[in-house]
N, C-alpha and C positions, 0 to 999 in steps of 0.2 A: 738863571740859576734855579729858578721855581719849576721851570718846564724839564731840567736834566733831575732834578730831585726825584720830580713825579716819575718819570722814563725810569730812572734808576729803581726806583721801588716793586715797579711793574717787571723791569727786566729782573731781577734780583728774586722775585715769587716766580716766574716763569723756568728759571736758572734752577732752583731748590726744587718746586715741582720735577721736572723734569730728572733732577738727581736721587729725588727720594722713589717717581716711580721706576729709573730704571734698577736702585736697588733692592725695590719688592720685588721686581722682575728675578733678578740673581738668586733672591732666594729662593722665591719661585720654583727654581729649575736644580738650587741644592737641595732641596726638598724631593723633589721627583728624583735624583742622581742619586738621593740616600736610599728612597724604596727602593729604586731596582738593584745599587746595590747589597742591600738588606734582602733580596729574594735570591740574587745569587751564593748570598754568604748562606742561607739557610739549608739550598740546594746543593750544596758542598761540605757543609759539617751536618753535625747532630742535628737530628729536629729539636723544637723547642719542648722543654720536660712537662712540661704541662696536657702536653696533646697527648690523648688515648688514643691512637690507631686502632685500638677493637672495635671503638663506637662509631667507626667511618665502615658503610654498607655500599660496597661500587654498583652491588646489584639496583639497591633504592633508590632514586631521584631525590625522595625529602629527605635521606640521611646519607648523603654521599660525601661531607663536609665536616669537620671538628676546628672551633677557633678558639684562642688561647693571646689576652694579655700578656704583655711583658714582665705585668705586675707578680708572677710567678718565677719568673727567671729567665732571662733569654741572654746566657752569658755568651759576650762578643758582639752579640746582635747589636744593642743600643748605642754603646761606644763605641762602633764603624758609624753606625749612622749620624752620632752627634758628631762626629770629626769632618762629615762630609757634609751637613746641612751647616755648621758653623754656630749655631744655637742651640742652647739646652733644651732637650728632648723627656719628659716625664716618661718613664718606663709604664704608664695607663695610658698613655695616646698612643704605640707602637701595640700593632695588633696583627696576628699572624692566623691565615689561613689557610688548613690543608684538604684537599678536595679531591675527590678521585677524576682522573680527565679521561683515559681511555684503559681498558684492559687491553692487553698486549702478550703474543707469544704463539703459541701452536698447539694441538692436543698433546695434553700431558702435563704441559711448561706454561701455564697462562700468571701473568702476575700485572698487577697494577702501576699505572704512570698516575702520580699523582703531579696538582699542579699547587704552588706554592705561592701565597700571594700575603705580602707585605702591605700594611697600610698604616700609615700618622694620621690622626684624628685630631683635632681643636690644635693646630698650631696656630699662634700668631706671631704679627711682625708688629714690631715698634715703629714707627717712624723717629727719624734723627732730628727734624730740627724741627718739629712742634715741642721734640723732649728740651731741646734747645733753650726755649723761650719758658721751659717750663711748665710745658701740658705733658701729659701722659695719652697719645694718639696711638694705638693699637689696630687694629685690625685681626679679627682669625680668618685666614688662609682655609681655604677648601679642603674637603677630605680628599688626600691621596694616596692611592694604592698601584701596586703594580705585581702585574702575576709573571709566572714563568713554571715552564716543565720540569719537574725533576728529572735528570738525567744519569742522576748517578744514585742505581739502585742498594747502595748498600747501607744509605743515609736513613732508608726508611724501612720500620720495621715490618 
């Protein structure tokens, strides 16, 4: 009895461990599934209102970039991404950047491909059954970002 107790105790932490890491793993990856698709939702509608395109120089290396919180406004943006990461999203860790990636075209006709990149700052994840027993176990999750091409030029001014 004393020796299935003990096994029981160890198998039961082994059991939970392995349940809690693979569902920081899931978020993990709704997390990444929300950036990219928060870079494509951005690449397809309005840029975020915050961003000045004038102050973006594709000729300049140090000024070829404008970024802009969500804390300004990024309608649609944050409620796809909370839908898809499953957790509440503060509209200050959703941060958007527009950067110039190549100029593009022929003489007469030259225009810029900008690249548009999506990033969540300080998320974290709770664990389930430390909150269980009563503790408050957190963890903040890595900064993650994901870029992509603007491809449809009439998004950006």
């Amino acid at each position: 009895m004393v020796e299935a107790a003990l096994t029981m105790v160890l198998f039961l932490m082994l059991l939970f461990g392995i349940m809690e890491f693979a569902m920081l793993i899931f978020r993990v990856s709704s997390l990444v599934e929300a950036t990219r698709a928060g870079a494509r939702y951005l690449i397809v509608n309005d840029p975020v209102p915050a961003v000045d395109f004038s102050s973006i120089d594709c000729s300049d290396e140090d000024n070829n970039s404008v970024t802009a919180t969500c804390d300004a406004g990024c309608d649609g943006l944050v409620p796809l991404m909370q839908s898809l990461y499953g957790q509440s999203l503060d509209d200050s860790q959703v941060q958007v950047q527009y950067r110039c990636s190549i100029t593009a075209g022929f003489e007469g006709a030259y225009f810029n491909i900008y690249e548009v990149e999506v990033s969540v700052r300080n998320a974290e994840y709770r664990f389930v059954t430390p909150g269980i027993l009563g503790l408050n176990a957190t963890v903040t999750l890595p900064d993650f970002a994901t870029s992509r091409l603007s491809e449809d030029l009439n998004t950006i001014p």
